[in-house]
N, C-alpha and C positions, 0 to 999 in steps of 0.2 A: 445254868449258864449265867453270865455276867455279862450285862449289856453294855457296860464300857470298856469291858476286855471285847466282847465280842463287834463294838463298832470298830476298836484299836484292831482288832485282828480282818475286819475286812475291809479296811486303810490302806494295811499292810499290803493285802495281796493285790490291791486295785493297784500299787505303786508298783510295784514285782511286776503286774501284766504291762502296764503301759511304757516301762523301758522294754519290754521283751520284742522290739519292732518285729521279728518270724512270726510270734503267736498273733501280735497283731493283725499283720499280713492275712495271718488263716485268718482270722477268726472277721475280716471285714474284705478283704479283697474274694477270698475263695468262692464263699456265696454268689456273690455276683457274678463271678467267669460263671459259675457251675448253672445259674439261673439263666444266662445268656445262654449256653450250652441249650439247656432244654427248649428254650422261645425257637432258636433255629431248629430245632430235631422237629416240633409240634405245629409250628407257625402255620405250613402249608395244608396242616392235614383237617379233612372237610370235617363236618359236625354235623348234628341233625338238628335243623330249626328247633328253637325253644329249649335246648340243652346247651348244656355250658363247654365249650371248644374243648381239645384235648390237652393245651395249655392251660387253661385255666383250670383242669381239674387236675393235674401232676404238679405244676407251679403249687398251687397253692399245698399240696401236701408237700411240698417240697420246703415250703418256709417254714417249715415247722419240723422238717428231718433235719435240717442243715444246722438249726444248735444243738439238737441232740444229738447227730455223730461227730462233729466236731470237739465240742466240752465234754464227752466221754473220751475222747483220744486226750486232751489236754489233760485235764483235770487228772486222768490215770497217772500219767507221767511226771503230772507235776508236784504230787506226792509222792510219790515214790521217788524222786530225787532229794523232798528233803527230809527222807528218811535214811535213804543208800550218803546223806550229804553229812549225817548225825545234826542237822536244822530241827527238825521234828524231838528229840532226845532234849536238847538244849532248851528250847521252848517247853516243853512237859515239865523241866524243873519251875517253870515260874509256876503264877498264879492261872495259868491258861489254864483251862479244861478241854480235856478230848472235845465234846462237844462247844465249845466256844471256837473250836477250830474247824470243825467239820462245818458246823452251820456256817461258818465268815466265809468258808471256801463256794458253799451253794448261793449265801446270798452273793457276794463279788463277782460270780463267773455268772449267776442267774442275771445281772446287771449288766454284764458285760455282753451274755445271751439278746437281752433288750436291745439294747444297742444293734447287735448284729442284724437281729431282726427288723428292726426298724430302717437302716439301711437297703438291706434285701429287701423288704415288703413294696420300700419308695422307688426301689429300681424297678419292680413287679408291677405296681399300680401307674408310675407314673412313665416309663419307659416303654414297658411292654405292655401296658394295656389291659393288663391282670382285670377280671371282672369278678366280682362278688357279691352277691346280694343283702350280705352282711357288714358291719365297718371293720375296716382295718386295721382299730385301736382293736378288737378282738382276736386278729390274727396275729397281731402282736403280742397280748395279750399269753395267749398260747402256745405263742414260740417261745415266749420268755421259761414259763414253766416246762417245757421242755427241756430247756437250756438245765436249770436246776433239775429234773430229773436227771436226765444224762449227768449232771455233776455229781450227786446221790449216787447212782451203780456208779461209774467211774471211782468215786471214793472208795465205796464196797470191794469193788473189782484190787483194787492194786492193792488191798493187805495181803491178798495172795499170792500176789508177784514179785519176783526176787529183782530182777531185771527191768528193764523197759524194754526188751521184745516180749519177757513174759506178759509184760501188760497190753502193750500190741495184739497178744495171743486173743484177750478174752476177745476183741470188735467182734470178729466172726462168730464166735457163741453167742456174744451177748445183743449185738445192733442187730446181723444180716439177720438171724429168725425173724425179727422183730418188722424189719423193712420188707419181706416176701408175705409176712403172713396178717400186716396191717390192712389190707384190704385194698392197696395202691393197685395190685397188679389182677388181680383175681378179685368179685365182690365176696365178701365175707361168707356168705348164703349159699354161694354156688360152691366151698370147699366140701371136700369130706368131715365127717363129723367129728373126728379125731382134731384132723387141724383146727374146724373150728374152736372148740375146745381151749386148744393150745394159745390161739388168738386171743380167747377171753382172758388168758392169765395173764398176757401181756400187755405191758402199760404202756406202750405204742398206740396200740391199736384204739385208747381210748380216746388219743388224741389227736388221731388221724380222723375219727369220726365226730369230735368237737369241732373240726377245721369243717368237715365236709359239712359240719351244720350248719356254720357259720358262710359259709359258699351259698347255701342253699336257701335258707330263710333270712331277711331284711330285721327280724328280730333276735334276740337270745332266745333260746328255748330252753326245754328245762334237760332236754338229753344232752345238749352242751354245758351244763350248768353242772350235770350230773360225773360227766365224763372228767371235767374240768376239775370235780373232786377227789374223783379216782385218783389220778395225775401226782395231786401234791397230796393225796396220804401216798399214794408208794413212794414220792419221794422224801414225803419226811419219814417215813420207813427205813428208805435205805440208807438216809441220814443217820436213825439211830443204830442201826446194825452194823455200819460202817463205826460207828463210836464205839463201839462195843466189843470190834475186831481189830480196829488198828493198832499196831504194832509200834516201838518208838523207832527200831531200826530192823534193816534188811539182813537176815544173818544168812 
């Protein structure tokens, strides 16, 4: 890579998201309805002294689902347009590298993840009361890198789609496993041993259990520290497998 192509190239697309006022919209209003949504569903429901409410234990895994299915929805699409656009074709003749473009698109959208995050987090802590025992620069922290995960498989994802429904196609393959068998809804321990399994392969799950650490203990620890690695190797993973697949057009 080239680090002046590669700051030119994630200039580029920070320009590109901020006239796009829709992606906007999703990527800074949506959270928040959707975070509001959960405070009223959870608000009323009782808890057991010395445990943390049922908001504050789905909220908080929630700011850290909400850039990773969102920037896997974007991010899919938004190559894949400018490949179907011959954008991506044109750009390959210069001095760009496949990877000067993949990475500008993780770092921009990972940046842009920060952001969303940061918003959602101050409506969670400072609106709704979100409680933690950990700080909040952490759960931002790990929503950001989610954001760039989701941007990583989002990349991956759309070399194989002709379409933007075919990229629509993968969410359900690639997120819903991922948000049933993260441990949100069922504890991880109590699955069958198969699903567990399944869960360990998934880079969800690592960072659903960094968030619950950070809920849980007023310091870092090292399972979040650990988790936290997991996270950004699979996603600089699927960063280089994504360089290595991408296609210059849709045929």
């Amino acid at each position: 890579m080239n680090s002046r192509i590669l700051v030119a190239t994630v200039g580029r697309i920070l320009r590109q998201l901020r006239h796009d006022r829709r992606t906007v919209a999703l990527l800074v209003v949506v959270p928040t309805v959707l975070l509001t949504l959960v405070y009223y569903m959870y608000a009323d429901q009782p808890s057991v002294p010395g445990t943390p409410s049922a908001f504050d234990r789905i909220a908080l895994v929630m700011l850290g689902f909400f850039p990773f299915i969102i920037m896997f929805l974007v991010t899919s699409i938004a190559m894949l347009r400018e490949r179907t656009s011959g954008t991506l074709e044109r750009l390959l003749t210069t001095p760009l590298a496949k990877a000067d473009l993949l990475f500008g698109y993780g770092i921009a959208f990972g940046l842009a993840g920060a952001v969303q995050a940061t918003i959602a987090s101050a409506v969670a802590y400072w609106v709704f009361d979100l409680h933690t025992a950990g700080s909040s620069a952490l759960v931002i922290m790990i929503a950001a890198l989610n954001a760039v995960l989701a941007v990583a498989l989002g990349l991956l994802c759309s070399a194989f789609a002709r379409t933007e429904f075919q990229a629509v196609q993968f969410m359900p393959v690639v997120v819903a496993p991922q948000l049933l068998l993260c441990g949100l809804f069922v504890p991880r321990e109590q699955m069958a041993g198969w699903l567990q399994a399944v869960s360990d392969a998934l880079p969800l799950t690592y960072a659903v259990e960094a968030l619950q650490e950070v809920g849980a203990h007023a310091e870092p620890t090292a399972t979040m520290w650990r988790d936290v690695a997991v996270v950004a190797a699979v996603a600089v993973l699927a960063l280089l497998l994504a360089a290595a697949t991408l296609r210059r057009r849709s045929s």
